[in-house]
Structure formats: C-alpha cells, structure tokens
Biopython code that builds the backbone (N, CA, C, O; Angstrom):
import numpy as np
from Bio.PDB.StructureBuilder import StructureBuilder

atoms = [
    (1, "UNK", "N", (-1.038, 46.385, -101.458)),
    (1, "UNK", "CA", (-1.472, 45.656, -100.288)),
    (1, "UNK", "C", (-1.432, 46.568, -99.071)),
    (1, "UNK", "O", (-2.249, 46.473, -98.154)),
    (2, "UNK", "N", (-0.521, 47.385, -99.104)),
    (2, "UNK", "CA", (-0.237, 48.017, -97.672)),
    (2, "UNK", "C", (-1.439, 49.107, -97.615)),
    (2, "UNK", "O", (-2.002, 49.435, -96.571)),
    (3, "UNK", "N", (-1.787, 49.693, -99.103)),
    (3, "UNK", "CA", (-2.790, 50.509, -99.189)),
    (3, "UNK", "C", (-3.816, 50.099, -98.354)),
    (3, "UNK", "O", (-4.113, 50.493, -97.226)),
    (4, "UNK", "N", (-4.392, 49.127, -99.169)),
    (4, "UNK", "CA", (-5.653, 48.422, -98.390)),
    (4, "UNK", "C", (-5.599, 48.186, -97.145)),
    (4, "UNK", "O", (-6.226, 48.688, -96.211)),
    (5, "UNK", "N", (-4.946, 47.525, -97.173)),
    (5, "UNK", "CA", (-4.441, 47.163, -95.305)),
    (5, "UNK", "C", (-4.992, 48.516, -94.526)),
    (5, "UNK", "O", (-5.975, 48.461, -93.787)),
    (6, "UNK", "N", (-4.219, 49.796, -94.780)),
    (6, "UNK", "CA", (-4.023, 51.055, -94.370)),
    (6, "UNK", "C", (-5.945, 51.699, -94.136)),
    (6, "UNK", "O", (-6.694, 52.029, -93.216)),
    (7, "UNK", "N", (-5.966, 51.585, -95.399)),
    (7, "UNK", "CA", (-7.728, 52.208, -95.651)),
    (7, "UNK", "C", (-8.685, 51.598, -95.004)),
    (7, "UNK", "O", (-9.596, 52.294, -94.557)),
    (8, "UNK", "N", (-8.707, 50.072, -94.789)),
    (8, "UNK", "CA", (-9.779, 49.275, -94.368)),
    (8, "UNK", "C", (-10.006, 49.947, -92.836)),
    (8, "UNK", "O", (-9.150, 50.457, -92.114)),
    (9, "UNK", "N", (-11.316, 49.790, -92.610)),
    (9, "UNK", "CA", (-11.879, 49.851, -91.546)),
    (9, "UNK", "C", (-11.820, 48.546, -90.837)),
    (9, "UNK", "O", (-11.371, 47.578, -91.452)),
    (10, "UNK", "N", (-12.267, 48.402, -89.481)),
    (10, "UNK", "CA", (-12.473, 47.458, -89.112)),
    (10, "UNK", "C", (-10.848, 46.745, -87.894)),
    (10, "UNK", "O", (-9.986, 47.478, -87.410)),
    (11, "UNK", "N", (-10.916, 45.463, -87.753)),
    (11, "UNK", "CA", (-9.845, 45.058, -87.305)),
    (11, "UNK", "C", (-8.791, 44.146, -88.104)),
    (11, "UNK", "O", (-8.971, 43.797, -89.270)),
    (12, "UNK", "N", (-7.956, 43.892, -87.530)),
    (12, "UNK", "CA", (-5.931, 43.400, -87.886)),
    (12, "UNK", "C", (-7.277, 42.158, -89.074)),
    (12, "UNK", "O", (-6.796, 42.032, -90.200)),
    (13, "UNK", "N", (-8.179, 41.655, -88.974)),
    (13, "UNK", "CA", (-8.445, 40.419, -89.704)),
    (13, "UNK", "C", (-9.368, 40.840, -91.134)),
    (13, "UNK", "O", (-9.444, 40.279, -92.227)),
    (14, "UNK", "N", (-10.060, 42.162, -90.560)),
    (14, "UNK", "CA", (-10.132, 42.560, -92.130)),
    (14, "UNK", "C", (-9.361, 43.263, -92.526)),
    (14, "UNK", "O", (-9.188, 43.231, -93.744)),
    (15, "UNK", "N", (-8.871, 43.837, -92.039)),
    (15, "UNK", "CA", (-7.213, 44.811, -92.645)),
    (15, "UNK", "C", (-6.225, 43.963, -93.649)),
    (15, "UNK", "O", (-5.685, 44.112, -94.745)),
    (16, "UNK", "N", (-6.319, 42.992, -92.612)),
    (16, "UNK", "CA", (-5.795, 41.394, -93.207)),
    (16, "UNK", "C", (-5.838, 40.741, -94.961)),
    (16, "UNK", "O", (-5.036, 40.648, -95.890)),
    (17, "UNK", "N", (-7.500, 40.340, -94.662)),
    (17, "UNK", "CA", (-8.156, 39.793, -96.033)),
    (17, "UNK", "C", (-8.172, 40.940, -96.736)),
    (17, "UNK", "O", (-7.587, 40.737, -97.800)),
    (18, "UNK", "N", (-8.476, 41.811, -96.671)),
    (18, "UNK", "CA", (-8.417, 43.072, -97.854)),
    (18, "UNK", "C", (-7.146, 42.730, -98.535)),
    (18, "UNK", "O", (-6.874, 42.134, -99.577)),
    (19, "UNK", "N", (-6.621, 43.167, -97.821)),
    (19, "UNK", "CA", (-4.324, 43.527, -98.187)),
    (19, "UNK", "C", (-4.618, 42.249, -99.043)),
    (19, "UNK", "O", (-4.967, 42.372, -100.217)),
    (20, "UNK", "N", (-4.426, 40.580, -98.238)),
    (20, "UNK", "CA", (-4.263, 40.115, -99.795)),
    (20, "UNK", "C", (-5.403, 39.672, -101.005)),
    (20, "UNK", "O", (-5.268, 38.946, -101.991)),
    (21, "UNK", "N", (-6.772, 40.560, -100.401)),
    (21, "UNK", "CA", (-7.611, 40.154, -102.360)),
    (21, "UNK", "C", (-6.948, 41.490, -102.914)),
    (21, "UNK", "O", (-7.303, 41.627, -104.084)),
    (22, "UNK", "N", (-5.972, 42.700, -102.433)),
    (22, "UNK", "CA", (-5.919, 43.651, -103.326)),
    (22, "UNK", "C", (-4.763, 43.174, -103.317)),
    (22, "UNK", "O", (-4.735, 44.336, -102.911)),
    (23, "UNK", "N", (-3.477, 42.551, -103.340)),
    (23, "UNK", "CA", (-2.320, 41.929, -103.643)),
    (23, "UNK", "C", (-2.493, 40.678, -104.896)),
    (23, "UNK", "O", (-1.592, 40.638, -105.734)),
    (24, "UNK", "N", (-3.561, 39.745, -105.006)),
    (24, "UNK", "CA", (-3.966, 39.236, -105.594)),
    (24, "UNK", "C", (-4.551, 40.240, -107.195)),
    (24, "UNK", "O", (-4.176, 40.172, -108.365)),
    (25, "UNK", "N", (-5.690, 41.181, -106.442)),
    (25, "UNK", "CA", (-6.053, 41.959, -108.037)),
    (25, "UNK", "C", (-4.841, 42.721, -108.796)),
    (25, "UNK", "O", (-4.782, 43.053, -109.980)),
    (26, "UNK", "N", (-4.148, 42.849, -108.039)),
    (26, "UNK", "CA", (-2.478, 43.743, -109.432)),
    (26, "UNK", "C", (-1.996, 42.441, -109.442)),
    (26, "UNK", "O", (-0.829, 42.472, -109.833)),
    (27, "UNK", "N", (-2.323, 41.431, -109.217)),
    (27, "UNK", "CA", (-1.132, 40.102, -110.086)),
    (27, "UNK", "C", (-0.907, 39.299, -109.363)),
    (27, "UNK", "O", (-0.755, 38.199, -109.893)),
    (28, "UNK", "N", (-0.767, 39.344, -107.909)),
    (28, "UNK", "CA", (-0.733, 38.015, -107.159)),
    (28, "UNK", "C", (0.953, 37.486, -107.279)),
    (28, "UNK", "O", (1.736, 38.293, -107.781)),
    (29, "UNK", "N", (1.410, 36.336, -106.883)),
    (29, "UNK", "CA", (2.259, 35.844, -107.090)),
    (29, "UNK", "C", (2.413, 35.351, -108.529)),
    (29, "UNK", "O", (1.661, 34.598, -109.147)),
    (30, "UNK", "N", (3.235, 35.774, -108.822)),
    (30, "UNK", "CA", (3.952, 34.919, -110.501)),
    (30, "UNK", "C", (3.624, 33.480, -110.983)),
    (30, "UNK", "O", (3.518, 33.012, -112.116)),
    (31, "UNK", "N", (3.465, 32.778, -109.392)),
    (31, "UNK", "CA", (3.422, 31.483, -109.858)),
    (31, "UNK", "C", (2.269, 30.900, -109.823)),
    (31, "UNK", "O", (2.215, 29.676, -109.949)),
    (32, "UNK", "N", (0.817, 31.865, -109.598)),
    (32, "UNK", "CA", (-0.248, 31.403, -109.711)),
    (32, "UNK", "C", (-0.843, 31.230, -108.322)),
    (32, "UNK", "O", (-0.003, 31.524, -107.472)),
    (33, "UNK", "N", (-2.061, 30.835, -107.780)),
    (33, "UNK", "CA", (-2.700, 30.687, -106.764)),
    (33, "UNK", "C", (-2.911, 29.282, -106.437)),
    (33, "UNK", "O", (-2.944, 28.456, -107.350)),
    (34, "UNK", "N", (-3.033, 28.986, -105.408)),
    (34, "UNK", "CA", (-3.525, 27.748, -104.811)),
    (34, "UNK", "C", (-3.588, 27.706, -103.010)),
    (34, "UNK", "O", (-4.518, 27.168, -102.410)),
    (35, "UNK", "N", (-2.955, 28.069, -102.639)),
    (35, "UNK", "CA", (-3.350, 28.347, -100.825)),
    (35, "UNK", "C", (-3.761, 29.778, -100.460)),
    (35, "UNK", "O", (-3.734, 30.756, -101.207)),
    (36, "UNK", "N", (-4.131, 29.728, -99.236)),
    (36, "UNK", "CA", (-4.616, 30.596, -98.326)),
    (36, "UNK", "C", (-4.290, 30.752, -96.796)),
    (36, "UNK", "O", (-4.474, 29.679, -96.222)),
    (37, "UNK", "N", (-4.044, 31.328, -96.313)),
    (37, "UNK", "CA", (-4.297, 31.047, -94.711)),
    (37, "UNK", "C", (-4.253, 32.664, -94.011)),
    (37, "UNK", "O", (-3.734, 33.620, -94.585)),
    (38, "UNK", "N", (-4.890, 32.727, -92.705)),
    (38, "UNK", "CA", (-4.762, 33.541, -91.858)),
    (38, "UNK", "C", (-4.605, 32.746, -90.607)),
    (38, "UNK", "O", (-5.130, 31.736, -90.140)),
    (39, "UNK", "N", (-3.454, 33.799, -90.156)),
    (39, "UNK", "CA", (-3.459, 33.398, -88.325)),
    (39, "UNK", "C", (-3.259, 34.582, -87.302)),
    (39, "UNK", "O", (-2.125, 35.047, -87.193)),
    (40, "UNK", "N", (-4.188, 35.048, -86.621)),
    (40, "UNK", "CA", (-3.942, 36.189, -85.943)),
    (40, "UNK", "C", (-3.589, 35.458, -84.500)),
    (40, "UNK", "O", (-4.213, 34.404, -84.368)),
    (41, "UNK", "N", (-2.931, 35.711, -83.657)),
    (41, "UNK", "CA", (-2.674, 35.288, -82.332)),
    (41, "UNK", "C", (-3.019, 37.081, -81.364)),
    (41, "UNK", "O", (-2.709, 38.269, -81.449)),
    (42, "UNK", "N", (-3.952, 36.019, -80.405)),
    (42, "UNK", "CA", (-4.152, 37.153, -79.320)),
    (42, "UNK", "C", (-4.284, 36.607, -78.050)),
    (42, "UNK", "O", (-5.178, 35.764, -77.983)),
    (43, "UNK", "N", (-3.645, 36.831, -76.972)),
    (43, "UNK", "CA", (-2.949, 36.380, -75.628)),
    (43, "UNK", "C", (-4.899, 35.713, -75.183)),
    (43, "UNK", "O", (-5.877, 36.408, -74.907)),
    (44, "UNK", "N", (-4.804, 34.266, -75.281)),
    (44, "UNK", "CA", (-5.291, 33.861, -74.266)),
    (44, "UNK", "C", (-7.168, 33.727, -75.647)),
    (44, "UNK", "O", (-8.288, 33.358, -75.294)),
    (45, "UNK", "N", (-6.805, 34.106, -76.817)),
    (45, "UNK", "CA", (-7.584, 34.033, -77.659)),
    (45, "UNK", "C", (-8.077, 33.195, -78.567)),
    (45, "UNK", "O", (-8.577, 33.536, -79.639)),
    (46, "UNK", "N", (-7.903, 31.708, -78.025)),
    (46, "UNK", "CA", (-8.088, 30.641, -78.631)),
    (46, "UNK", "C", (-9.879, 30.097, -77.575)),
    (46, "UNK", "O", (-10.482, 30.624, -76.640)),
    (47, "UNK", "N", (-10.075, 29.037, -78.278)),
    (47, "UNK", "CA", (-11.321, 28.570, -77.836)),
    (47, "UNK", "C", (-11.351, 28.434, -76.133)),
    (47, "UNK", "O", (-10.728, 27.682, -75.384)),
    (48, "UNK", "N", (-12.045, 29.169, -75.946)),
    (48, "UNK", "CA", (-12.102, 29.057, -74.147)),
    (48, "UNK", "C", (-10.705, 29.453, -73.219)),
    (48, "UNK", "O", (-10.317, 29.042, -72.126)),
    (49, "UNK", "N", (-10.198, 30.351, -74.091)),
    (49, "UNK", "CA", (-8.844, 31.055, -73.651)),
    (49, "UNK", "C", (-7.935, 29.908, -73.034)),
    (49, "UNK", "O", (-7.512, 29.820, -71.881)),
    (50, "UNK", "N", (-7.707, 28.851, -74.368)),
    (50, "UNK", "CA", (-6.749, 27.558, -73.890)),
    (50, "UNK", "C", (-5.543, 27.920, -74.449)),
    (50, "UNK", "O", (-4.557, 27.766, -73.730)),
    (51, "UNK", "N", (-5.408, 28.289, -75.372)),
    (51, "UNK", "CA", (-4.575, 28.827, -76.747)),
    (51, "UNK", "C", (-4.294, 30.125, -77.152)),
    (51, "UNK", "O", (-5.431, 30.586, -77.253)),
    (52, "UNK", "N", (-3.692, 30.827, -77.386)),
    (52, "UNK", "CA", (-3.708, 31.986, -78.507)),
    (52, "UNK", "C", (-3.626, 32.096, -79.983)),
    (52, "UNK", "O", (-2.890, 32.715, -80.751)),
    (53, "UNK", "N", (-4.571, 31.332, -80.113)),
    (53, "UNK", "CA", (-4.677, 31.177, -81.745)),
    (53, "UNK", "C", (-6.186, 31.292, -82.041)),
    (53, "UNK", "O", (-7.052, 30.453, -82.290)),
    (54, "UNK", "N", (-6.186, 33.148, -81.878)),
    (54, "UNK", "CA", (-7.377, 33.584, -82.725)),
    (54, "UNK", "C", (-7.914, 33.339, -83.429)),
    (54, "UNK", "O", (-9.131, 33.210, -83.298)),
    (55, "UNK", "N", (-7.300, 33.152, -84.516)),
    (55, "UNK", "CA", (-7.994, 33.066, -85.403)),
    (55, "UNK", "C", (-6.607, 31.775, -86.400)),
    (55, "UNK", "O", (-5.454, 32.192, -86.509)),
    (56, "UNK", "N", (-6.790, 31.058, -86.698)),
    (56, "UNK", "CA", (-6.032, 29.952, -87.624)),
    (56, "UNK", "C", (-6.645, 29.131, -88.739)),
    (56, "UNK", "O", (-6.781, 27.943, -88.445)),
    (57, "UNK", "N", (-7.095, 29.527, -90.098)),
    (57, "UNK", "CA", (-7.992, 28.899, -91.031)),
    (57, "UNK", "C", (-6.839, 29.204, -92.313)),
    (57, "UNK", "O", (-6.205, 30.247, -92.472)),
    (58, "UNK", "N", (-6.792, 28.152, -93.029)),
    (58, "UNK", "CA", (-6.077, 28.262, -94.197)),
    (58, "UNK", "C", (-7.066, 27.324, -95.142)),
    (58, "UNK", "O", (-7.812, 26.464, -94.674)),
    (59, "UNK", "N", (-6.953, 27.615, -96.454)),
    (59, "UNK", "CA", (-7.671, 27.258, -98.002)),
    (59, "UNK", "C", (-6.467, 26.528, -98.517)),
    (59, "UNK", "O", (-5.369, 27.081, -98.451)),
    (60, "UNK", "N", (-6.614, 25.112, -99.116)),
    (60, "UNK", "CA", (-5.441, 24.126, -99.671)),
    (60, "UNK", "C", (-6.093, 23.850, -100.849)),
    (60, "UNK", "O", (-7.303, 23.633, -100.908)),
    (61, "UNK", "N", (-4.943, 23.849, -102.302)),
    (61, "UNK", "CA", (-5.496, 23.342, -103.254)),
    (61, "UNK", "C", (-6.967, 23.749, -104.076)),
    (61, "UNK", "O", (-7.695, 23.124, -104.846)),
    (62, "UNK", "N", (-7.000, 25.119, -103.496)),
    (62, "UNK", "CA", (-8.227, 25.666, -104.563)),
    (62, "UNK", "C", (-8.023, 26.747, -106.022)),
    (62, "UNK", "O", (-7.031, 27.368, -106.404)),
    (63, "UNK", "N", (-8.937, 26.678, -106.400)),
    (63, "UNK", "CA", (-8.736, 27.376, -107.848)),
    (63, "UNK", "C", (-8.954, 29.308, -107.337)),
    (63, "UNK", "O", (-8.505, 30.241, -108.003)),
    (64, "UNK", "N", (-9.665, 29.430, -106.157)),
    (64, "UNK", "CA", (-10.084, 30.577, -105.965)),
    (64, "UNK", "C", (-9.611, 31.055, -104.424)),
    (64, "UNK", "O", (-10.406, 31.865, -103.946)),
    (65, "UNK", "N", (-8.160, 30.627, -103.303)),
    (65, "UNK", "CA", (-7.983, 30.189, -102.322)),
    (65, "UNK", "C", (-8.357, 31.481, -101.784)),
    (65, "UNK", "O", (-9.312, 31.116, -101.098)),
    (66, "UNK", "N", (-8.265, 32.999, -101.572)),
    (66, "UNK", "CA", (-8.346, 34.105, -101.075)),
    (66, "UNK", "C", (-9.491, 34.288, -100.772)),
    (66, "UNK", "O", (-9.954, 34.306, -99.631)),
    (67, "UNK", "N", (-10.462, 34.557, -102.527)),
    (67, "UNK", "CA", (-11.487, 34.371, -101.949)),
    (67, "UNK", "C", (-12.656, 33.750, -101.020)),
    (67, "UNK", "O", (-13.662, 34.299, -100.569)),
    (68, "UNK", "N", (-11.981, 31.836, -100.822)),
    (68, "UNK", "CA", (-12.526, 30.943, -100.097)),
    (68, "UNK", "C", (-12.463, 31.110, -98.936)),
    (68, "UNK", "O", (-13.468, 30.966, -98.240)),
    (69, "UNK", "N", (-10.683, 31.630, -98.158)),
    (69, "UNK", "CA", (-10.484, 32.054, -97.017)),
    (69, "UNK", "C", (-11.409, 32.984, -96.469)),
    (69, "UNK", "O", (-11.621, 33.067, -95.259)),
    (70, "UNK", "N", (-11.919, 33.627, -97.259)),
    (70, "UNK", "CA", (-12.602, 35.209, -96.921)),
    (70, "UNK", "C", (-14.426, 34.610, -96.366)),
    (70, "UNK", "O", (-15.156, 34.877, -95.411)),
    (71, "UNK", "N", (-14.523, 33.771, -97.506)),
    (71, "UNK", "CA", (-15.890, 32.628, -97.018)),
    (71, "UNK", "C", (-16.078, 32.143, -96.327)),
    (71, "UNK", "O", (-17.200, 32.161, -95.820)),
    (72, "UNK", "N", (-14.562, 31.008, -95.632)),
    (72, "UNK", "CA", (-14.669, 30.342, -94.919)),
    (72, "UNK", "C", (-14.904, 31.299, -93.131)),
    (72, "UNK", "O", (-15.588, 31.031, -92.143)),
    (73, "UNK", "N", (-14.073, 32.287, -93.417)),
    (73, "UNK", "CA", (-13.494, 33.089, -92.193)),
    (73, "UNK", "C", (-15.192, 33.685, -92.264)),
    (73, "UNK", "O", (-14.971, 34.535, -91.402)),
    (74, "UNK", "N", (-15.687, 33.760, -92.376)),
    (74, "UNK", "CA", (-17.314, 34.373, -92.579)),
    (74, "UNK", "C", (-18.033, 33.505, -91.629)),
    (74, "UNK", "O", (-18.849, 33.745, -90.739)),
    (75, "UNK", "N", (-17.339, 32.120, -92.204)),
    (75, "UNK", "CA", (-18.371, 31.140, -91.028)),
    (75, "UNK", "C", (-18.052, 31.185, -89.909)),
    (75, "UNK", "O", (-18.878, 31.356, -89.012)),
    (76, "UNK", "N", (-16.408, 31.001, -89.639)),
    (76, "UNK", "CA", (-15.686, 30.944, -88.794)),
    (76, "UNK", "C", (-15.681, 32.583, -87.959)),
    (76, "UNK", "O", (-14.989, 32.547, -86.942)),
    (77, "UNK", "N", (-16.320, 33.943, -88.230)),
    (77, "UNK", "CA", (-16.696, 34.710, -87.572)),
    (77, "UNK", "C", (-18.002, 34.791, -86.496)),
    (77, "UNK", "O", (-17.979, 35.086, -85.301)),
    (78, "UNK", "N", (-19.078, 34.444, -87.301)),
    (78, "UNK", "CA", (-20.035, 34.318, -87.162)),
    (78, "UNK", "C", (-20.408, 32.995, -86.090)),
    (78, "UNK", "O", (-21.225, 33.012, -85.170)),
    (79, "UNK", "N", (-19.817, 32.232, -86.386)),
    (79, "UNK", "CA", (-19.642, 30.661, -85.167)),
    (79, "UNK", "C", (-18.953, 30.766, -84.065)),
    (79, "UNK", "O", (-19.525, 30.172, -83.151)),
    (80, "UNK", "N", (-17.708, 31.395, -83.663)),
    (80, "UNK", "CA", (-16.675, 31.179, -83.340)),
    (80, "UNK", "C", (-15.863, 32.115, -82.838)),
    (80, "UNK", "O", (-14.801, 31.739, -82.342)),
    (81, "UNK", "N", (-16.089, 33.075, -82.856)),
    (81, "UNK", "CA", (-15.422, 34.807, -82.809)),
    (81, "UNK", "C", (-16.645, 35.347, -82.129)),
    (81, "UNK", "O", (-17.816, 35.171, -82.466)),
    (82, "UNK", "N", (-16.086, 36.168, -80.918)),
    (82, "UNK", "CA", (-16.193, 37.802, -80.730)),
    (82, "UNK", "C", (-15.834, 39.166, -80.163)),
    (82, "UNK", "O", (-15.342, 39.772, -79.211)),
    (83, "UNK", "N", (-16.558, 39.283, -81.704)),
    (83, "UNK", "CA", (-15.364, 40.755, -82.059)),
    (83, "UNK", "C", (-16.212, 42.039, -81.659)),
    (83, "UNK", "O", (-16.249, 42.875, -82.562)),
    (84, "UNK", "N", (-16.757, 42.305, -80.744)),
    (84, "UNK", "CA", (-17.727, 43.390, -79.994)),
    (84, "UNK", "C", (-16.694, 44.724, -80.616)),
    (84, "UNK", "O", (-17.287, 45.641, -81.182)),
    (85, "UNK", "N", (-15.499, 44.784, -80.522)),
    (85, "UNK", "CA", (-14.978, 46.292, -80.863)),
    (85, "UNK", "C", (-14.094, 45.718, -82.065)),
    (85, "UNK", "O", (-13.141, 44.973, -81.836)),
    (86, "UNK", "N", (-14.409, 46.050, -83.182)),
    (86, "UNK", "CA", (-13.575, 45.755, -84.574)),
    (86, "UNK", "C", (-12.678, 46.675, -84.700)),
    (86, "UNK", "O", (-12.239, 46.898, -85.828)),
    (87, "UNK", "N", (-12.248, 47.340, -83.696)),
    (87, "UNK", "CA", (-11.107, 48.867, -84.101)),
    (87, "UNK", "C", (-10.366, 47.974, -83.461)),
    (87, "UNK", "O", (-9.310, 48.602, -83.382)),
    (88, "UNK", "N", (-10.155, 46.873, -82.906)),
    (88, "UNK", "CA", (-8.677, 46.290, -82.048)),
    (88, "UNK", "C", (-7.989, 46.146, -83.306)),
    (88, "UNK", "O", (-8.420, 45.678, -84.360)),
    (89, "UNK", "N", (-6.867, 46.613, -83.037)),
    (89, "UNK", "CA", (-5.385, 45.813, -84.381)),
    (89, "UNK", "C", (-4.365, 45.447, -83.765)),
    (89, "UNK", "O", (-3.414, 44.963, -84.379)),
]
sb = StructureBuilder()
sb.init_structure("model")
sb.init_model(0)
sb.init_chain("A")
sb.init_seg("    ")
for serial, (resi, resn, name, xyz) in enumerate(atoms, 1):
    if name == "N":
        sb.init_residue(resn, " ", resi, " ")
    sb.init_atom(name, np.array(xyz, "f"), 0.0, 1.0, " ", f" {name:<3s}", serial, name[0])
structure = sb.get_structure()
C-alpha cells in the first residue's frame, strides 16, 4: 500500500484509492470485503467553503466496495471537485 501510495502521481485522493486497490490485490483484510470510504479534509473545502470535508464518500454492503468507491468518487470528481493542481497532498 505505501508503495502505491508513494508511486502514484497525482493528489492525497489518488495516492489514496491506489494504496487501497493495491492493499486489496495482495489479500485485503482476512475477513473479506464489504465497505469503503474516503475522507480527505481541507480547511474551508467543503461545498461553498461551509465545511472542511473535501471530499467524504463511503461504499456500504457491496460485493466489490473499493472498486465502487473509485466509481463513485469519479462522479463525485467530475460534479463536485476542483482539482486545477493534482500535485496538492
């Protein structure tokens, strides 16, 4: 995980999702999969700088939760986010 984390380009949120689909591909937790979540906090980085909750999306109860997070956060980039300089971490 730390690898990936380390190698990825980009910012703290793909550094992020990388670390855990490559924590997941050597084995994941023992006890199997079923949630997801990311939460990045950045001062004043919530919707209309009310909040600092960058970014807050979690996956409940799925068969595939990492990868869904990674889907969902796709929409939730593209809608909702911007990230003009992706080197911030």
């Amino acid at each position: 995980m730390a690898k990936a984390y380390e190698q990825t380009t980009g910012d703290i949120i793909d550094k992020l999702l990388e670390a855990l689909s490559a924590g997941q591909t050597v084995g994941g937790d023992r006890r199997g999969q079923q949630s997801a979540a990311l939460l990045v906090i950045r001062d004043k980085g919530g919707y209309e700088g009310m909040t600092d909750r960058y970014v807050d999306i979690r996956v409940d109860d799925h068969t595939a939760p990492i990868e869904e997070l990674k889907r969902v956060f796709k929409i939730y980039d593209m809608t909702m986010l911007s990230r003009e300089d992706r080197r911030i971490s």
